[in-house]
DRENDO-635452 format. One record per residue (C-alpha): residue number from 1; z negated, y, x negated. Coordinates in steps of 0.25 Angstrom, whole numbers. Example, Ala and Ser with C-alpha at 12.3 -4.5 7.8 and 13.67 -1.06 7.14 Angstrom:
<r><num>1</num><Z>-31</Z><Y>-18</Y><X>-49</X></r>
<r><num>2</num><Z>-29</Z><Y>-4</Y><X>-55</X></r>
***
This chain:
<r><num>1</num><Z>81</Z><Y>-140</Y><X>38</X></r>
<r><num>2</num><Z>81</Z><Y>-142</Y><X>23</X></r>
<r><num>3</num><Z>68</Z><Y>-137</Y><X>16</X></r>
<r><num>4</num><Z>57</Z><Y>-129</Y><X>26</X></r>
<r><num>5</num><Z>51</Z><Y>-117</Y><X>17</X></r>
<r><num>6</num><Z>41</Z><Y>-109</Y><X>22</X></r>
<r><num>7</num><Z>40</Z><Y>-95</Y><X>17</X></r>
<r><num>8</num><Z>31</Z><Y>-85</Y><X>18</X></r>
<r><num>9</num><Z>34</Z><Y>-71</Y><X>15</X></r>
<r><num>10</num><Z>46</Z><Y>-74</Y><X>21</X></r>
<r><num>11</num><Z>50</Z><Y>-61</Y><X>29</X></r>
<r><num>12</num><Z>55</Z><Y>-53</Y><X>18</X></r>
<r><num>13</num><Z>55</Z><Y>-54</Y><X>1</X></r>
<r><num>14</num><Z>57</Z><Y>-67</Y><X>-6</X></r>
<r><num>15</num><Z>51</Z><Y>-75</Y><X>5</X></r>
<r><num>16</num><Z>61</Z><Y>-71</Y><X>14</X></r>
<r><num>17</num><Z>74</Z><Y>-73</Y><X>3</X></r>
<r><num>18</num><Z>67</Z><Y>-87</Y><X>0</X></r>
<r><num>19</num><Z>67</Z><Y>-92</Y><X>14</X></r>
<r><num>20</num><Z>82</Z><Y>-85</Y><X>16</X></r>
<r><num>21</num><Z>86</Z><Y>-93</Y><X>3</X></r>
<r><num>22</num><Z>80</Z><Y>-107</Y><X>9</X></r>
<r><num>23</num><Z>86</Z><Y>-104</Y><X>21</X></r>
<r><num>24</num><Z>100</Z><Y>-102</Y><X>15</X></r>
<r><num>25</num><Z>97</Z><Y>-114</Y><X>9</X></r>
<r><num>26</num><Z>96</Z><Y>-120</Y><X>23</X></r>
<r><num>27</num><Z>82</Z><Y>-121</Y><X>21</X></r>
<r><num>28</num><Z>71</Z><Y>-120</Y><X>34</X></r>
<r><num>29</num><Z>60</Z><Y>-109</Y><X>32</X></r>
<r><num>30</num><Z>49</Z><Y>-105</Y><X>38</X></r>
<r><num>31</num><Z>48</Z><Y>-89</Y><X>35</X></r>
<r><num>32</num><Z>33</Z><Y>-85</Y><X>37</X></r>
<r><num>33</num><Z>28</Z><Y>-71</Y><X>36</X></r>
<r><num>34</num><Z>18</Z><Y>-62</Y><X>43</X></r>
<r><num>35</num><Z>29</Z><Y>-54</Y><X>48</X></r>
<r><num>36</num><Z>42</Z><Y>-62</Y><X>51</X></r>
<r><num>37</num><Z>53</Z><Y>-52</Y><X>55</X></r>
<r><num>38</num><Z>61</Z><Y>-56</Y><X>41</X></r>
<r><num>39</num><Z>59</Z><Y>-70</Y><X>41</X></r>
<r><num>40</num><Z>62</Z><Y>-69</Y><X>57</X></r>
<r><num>41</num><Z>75</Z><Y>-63</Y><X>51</X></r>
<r><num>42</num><Z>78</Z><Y>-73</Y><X>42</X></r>
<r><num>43</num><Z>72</Z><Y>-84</Y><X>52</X></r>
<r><num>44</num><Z>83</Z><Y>-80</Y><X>63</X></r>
<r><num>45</num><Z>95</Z><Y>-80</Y><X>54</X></r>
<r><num>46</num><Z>92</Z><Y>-95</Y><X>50</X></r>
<r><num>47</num><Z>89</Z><Y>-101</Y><X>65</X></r>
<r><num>48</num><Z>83</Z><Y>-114</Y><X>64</X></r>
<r><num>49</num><Z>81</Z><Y>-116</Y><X>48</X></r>
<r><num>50</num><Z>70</Z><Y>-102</Y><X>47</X></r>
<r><num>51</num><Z>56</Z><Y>-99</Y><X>55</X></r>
<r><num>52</num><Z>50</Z><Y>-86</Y><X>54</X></r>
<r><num>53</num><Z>34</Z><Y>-86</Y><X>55</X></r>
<r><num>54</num><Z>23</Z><Y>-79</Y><X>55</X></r>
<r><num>55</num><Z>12</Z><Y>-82</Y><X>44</X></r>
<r><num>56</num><Z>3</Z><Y>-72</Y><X>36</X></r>
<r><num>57</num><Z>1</Z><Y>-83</Y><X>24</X></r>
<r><num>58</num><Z>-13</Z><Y>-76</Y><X>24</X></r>
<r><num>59</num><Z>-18</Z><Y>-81</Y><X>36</X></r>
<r><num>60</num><Z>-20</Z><Y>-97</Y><X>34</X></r>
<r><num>61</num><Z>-20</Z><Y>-102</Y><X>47</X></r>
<r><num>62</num><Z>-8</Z><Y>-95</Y><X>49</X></r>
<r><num>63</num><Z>-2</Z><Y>-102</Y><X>36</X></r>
<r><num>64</num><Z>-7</Z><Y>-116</Y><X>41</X></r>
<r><num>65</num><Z>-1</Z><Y>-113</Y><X>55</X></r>
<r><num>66</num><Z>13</Z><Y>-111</Y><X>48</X></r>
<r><num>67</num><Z>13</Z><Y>-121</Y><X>41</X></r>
<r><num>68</num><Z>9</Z><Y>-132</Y><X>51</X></r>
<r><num>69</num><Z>22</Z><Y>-126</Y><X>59</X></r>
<r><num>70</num><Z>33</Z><Y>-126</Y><X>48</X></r>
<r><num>71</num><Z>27</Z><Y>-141</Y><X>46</X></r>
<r><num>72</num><Z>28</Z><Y>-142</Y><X>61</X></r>
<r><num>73</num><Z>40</Z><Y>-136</Y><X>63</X></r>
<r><num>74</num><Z>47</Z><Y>-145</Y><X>49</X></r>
<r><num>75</num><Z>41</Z><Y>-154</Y><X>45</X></r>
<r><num>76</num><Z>38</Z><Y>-149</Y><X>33</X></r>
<r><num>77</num><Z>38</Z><Y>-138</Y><X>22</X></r>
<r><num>78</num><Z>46</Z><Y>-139</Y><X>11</X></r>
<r><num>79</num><Z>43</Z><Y>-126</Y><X>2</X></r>
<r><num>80</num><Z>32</Z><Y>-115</Y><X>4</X></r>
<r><num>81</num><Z>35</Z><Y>-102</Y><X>0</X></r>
<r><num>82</num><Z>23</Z><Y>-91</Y><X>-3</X></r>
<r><num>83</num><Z>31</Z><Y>-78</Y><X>-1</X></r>
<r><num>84</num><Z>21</Z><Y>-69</Y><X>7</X></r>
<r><num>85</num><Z>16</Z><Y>-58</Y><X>-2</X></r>
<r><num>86</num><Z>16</Z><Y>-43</Y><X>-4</X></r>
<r><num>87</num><Z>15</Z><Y>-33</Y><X>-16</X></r>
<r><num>88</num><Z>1</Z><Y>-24</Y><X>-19</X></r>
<r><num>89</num><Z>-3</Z><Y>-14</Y><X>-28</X></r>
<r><num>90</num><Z>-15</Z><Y>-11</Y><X>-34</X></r>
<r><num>91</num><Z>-24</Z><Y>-12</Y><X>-45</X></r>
<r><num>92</num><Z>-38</Z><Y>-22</Y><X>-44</X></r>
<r><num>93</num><Z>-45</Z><Y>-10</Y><X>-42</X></r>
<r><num>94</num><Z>-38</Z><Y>-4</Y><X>-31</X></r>
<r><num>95</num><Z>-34</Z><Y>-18</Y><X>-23</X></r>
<r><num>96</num><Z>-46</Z><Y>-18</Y><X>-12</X></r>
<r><num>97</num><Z>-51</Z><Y>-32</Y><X>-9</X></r>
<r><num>98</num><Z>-44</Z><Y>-30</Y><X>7</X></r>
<r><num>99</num><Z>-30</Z><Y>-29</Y><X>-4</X></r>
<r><num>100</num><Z>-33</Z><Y>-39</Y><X>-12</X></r>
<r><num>101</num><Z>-37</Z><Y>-51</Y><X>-3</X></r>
<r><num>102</num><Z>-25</Z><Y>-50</Y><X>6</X></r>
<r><num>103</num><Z>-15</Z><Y>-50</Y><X>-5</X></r>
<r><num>104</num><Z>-22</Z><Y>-63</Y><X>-11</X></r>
<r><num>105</num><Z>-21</Z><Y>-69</Y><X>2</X></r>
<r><num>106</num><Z>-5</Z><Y>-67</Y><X>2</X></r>
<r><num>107</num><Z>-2</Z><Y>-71</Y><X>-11</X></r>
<r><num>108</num><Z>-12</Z><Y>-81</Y><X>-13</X></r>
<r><num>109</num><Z>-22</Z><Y>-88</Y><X>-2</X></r>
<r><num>110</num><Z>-9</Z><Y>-87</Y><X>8</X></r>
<r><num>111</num><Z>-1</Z><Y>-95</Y><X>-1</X></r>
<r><num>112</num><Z>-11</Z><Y>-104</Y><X>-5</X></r>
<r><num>113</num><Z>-13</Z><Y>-107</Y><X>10</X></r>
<r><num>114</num><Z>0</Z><Y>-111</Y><X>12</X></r>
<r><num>115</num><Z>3</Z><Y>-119</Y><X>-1</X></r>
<r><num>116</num><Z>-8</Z><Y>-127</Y><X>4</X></r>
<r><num>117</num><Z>-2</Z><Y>-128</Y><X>20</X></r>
<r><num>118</num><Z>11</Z><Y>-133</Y><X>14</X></r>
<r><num>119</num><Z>6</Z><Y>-143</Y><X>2</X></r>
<r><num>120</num><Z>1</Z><Y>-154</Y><X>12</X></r>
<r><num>121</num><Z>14</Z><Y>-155</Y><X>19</X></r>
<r><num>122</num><Z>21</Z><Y>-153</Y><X>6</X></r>
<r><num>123</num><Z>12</Z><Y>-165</Y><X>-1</X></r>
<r><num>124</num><Z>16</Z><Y>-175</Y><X>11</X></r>
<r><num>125</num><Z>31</Z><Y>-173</Y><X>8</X></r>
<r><num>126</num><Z>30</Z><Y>-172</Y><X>-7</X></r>
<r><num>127</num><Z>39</Z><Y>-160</Y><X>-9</X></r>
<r><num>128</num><Z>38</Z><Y>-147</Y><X>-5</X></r>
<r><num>129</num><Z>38</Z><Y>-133</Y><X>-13</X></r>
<r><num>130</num><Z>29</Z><Y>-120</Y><X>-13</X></r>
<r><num>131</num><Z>35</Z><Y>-108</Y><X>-15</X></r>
<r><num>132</num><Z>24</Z><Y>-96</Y><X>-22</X></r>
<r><num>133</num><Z>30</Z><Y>-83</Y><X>-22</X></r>
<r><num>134</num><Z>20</Z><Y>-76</Y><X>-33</X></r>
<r><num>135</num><Z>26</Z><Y>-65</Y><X>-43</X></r>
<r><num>136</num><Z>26</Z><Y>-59</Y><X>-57</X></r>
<r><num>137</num><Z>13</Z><Y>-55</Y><X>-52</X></r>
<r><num>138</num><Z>9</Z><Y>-69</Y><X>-51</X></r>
<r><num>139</num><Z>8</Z><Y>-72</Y><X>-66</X></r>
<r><num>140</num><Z>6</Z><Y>-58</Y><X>-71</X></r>
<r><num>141</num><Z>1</Z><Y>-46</Y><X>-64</X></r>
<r><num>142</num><Z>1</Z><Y>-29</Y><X>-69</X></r>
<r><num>143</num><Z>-6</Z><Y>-18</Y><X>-63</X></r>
<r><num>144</num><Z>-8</Z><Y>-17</Y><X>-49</X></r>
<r><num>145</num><Z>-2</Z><Y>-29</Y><X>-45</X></r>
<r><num>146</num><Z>-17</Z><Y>-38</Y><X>-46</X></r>
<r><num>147</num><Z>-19</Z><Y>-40</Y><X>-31</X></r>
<r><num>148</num><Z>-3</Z><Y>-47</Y><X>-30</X></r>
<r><num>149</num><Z>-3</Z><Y>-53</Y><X>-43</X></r>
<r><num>150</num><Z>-16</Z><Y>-59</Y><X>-40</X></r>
<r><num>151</num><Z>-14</Z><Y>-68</Y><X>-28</X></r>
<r><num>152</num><Z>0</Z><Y>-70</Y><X>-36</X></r>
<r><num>153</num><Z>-8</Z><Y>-76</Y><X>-48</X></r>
<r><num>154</num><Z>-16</Z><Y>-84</Y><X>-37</X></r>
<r><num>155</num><Z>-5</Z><Y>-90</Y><X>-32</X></r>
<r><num>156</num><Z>2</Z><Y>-94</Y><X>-45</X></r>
<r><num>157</num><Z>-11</Z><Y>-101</Y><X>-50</X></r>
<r><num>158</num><Z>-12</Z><Y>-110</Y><X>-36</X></r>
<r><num>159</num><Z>2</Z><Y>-112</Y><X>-39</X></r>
<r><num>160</num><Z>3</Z><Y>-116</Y><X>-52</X></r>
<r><num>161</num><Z>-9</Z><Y>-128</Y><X>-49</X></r>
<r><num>162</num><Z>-3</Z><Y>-130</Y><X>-38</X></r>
<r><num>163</num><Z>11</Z><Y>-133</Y><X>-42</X></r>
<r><num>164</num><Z>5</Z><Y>-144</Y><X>-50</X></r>
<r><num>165</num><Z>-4</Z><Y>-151</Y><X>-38</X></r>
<r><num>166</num><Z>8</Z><Y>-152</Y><X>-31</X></r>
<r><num>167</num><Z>20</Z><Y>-156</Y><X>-41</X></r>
<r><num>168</num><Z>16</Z><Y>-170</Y><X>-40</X></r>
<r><num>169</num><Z>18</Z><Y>-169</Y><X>-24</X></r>
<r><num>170</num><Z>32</Z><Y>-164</Y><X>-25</X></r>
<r><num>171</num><Z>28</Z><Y>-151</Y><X>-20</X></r>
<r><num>172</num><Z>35</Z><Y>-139</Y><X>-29</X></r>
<r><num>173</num><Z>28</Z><Y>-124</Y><X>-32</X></r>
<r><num>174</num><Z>35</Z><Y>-114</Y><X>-36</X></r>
<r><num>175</num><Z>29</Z><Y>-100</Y><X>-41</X></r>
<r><num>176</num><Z>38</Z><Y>-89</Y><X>-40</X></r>
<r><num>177</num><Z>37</Z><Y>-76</Y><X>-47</X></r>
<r><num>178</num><Z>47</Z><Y>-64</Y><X>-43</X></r>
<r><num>179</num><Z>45</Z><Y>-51</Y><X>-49</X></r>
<r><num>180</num><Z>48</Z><Y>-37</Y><X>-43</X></r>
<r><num>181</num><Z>58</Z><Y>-42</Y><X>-31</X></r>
<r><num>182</num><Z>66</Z><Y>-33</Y><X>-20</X></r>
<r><num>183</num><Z>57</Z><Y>-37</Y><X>-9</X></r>
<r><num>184</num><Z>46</Z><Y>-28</Y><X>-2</X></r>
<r><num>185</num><Z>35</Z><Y>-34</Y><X>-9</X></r>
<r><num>186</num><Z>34</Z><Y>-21</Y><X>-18</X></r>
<r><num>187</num><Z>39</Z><Y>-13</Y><X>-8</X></r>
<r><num>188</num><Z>33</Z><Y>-12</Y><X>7</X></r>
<r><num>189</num><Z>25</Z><Y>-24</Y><X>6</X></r>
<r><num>190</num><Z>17</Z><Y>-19</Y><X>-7</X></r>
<r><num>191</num><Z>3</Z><Y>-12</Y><X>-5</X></r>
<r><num>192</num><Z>-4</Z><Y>-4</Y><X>-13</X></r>
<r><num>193</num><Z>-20</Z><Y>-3</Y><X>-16</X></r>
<r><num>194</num><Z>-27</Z><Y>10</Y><X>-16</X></r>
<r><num>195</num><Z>-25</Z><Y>18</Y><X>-29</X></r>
<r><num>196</num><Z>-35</Z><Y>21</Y><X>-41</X></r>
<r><num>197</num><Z>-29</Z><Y>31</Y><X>-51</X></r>
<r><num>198</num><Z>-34</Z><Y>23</Y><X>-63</X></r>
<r><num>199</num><Z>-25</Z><Y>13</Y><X>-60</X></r>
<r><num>200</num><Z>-13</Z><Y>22</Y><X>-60</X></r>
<r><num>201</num><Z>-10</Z><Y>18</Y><X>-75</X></r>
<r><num>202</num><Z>-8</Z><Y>4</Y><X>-70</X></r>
<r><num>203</num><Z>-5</Z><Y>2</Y><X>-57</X></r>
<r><num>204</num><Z>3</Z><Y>15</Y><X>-55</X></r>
<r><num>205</num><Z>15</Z><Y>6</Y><X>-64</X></r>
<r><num>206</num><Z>16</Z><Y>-2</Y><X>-54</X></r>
<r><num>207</num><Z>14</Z><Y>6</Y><X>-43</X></r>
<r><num>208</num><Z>27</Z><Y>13</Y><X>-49</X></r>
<r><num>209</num><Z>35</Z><Y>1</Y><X>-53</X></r>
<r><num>210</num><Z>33</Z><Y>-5</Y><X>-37</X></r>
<r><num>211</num><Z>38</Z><Y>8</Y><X>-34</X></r>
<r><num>212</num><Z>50</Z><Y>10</Y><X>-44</X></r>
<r><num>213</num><Z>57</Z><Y>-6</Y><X>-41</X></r>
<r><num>214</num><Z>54</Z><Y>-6</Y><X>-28</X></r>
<r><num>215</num><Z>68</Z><Y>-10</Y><X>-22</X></r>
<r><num>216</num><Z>73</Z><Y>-13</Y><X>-35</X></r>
<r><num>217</num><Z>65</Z><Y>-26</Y><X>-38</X></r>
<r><num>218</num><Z>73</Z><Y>-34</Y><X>-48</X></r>
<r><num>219</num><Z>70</Z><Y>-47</Y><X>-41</X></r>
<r><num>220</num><Z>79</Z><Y>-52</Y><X>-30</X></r>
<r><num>221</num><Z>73</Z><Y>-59</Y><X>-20</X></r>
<r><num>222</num><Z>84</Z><Y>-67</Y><X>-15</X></r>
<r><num>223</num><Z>86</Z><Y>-73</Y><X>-29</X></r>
<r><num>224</num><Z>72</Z><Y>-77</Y><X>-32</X></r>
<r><num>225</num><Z>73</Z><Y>-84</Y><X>-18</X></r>
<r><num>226</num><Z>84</Z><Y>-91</Y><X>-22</X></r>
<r><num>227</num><Z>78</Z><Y>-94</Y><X>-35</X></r>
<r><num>228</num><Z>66</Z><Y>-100</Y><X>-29</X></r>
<r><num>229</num><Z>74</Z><Y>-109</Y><X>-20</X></r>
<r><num>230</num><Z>82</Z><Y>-113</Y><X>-31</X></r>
<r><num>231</num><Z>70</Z><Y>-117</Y><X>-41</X></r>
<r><num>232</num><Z>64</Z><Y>-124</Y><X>-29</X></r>
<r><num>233</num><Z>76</Z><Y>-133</Y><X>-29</X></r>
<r><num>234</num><Z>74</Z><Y>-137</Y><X>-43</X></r>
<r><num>235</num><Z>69</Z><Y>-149</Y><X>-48</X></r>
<r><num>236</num><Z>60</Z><Y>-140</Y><X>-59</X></r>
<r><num>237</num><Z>56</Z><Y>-129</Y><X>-50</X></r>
<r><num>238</num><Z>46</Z><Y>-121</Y><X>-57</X></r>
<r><num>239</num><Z>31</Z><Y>-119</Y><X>-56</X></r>
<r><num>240</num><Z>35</Z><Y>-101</Y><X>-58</X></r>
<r><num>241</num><Z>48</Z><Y>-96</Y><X>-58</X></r>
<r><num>242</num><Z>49</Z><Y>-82</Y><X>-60</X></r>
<r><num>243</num><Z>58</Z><Y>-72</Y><X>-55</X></r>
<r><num>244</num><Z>65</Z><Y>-59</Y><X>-60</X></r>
<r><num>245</num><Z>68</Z><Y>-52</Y><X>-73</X></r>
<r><num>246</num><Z>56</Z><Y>-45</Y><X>-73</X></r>
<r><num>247</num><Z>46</Z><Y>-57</Y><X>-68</X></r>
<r><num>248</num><Z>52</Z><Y>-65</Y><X>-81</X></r>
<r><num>249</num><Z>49</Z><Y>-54</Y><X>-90</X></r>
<r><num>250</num><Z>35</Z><Y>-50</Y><X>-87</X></r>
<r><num>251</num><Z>31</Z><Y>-66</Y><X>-87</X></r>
<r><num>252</num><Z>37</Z><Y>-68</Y><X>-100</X></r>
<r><num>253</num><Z>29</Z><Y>-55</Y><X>-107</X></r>
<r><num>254</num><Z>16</Z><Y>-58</Y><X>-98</X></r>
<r><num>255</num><Z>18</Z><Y>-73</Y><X>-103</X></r>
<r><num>256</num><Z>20</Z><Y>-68</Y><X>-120</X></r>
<r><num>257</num><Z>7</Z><Y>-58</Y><X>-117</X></r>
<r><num>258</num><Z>-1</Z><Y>-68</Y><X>-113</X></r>
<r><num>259</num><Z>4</Z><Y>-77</Y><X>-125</X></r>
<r><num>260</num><Z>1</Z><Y>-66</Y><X>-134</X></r>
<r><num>261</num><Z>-13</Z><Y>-65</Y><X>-129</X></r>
<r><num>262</num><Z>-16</Z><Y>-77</Y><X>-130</X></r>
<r><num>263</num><Z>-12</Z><Y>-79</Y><X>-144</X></r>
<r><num>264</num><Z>-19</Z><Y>-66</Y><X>-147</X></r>
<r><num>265</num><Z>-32</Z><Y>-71</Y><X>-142</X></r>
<r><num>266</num><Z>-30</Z><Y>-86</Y><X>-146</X></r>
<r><num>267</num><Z>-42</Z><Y>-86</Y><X>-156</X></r>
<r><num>268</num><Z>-52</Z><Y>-82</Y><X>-144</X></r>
<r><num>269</num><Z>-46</Z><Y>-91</Y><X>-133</X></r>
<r><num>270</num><Z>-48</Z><Y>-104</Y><X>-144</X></r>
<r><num>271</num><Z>-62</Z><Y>-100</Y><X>-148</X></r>
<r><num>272</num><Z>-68</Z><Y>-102</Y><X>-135</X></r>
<r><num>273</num><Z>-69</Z><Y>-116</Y><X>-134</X></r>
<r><num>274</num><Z>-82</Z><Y>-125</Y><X>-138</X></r>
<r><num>275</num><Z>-81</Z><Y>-128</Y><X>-152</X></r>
<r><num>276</num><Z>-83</Z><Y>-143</Y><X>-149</X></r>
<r><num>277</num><Z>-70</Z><Y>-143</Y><X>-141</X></r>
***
């Protein structure tokens, strides 16, 4: 059987190209999705070695039902991916409470749930690998994007303390950050919030950009899968591995403006302590 994955997301966009990479790789996956016509696709032409299920990774006792069955079913899980998300726009003033809720349920209590159905069985075997798609917008965000970069933020927080629980367990995590990718998530599976004309000046630029690339992302889905695959076979597998041109340059300009800042405010951050410390 090789290694089991469990993928979420796995119907279509990175999710799916990861599990068809493991696959190719004569892997066994579990594709789970909430609708499961693409991974049924990919699960018929790989009879034996790929399930399709159903799972909304919003709904716990679904996540828990899942995974009690893959262990059921294998014996085991060898790497967890969190692939399930979607793209929204809006500004914090125009994101309603019934927007913001559910997109933080996807990107961040559903994958929380199922890092913690996976860990015990992980933890009994000592090995194992989780798999956190998060974006650019998990480590820096720009207007409009709050509500997605939010939950990313979430996630990469949980992550980063959470790699460091589990090293010593033989367990791996892996935080992945595409950029602008040819999927659909900025294409039919983005929503929008309700405009407010003040915000045009802002969130208008990327209402326009979404607009301008979409089917002409830079970032190759396949590739990234590949490269994911690849650095999870590696004995130094990172803790953020970025992806894309465009990804490695925003980081490094955010990374030099925050230096900057620092340094310019330095006098203020170091005056703050007690005197006697």
């Amino acid at each position: 059987m090789g290694r089991i994955w469990l993928v979420t997301g796995a119907a279509s966009g990175l999710g799916r190209e990861i599990a068809r990479v493991a696959l190719d790789a004569g892997d066994t996956v579990v594709l789970a999705d909430r609708r499961t016509e693409g991974a049924g696709e990919l699960a018929s032409a790989h009879p034996g070695r790929a399930q399709a299920v159903g799972m909304d990774v919003t709904d716990p006792e679904r996540v828990e039902a899942v995974v009690d069955g893959v262990i059921e079913r294998y014996g085991r899980i060898d790497v967890l991916v969190n692939a399930a998300g979607r793209g929204h726009i809006g500004a914090v003033e125009e994101t309603t409470e019934a927007e913001l809720r559910p997109l933080m349920e996807l990107h961040f209590f559903g994958p929380a749930a199922l890092t913690r159905a996976v860990l015990p069985h992980m933890r009994e075997r000592r090995s194992g690998a989780i798999v956190q798609i998060s974006s650019l917008g998990g480590q820096i965000s720009v207007p409009g994007m709050s509500a997605c970069s939010a939950g990313k933020f979430a996630l990469e927080g949980l992550s980063i303390s959470l790699a460091q629980e589990v090293a010593p367990l033989g367990i791996k995590v892996l935080i992945a950050q595409p950029g602008a990718m040819r999927t659909n998530f900025a294409g039919a599976a983005i929503s929008e919030s309700a405009r407010i004309a003040d915000y045009e000046a802002t969130v208008g630029g990327l209402r326009a950009h979404v607009e301008e690339v979409t089917g002409r992302q830079p970032g190759d889905p396949v590739k990234i899968a590949t490269a994911i695959v690849s650095a999870l076979a590696d004995e130094r597998t990172p803790l953020r591995l970025a992806f894309g041109n465009d990804t490695v340059d925003r980081l490094n300009e955010a990374a030099k403006s925050t230096q900057d800042e620092r340094d310019a405010w330095e006098h203020v951050t170091r005056s703050t302590d007690f005197t006697d410390v």
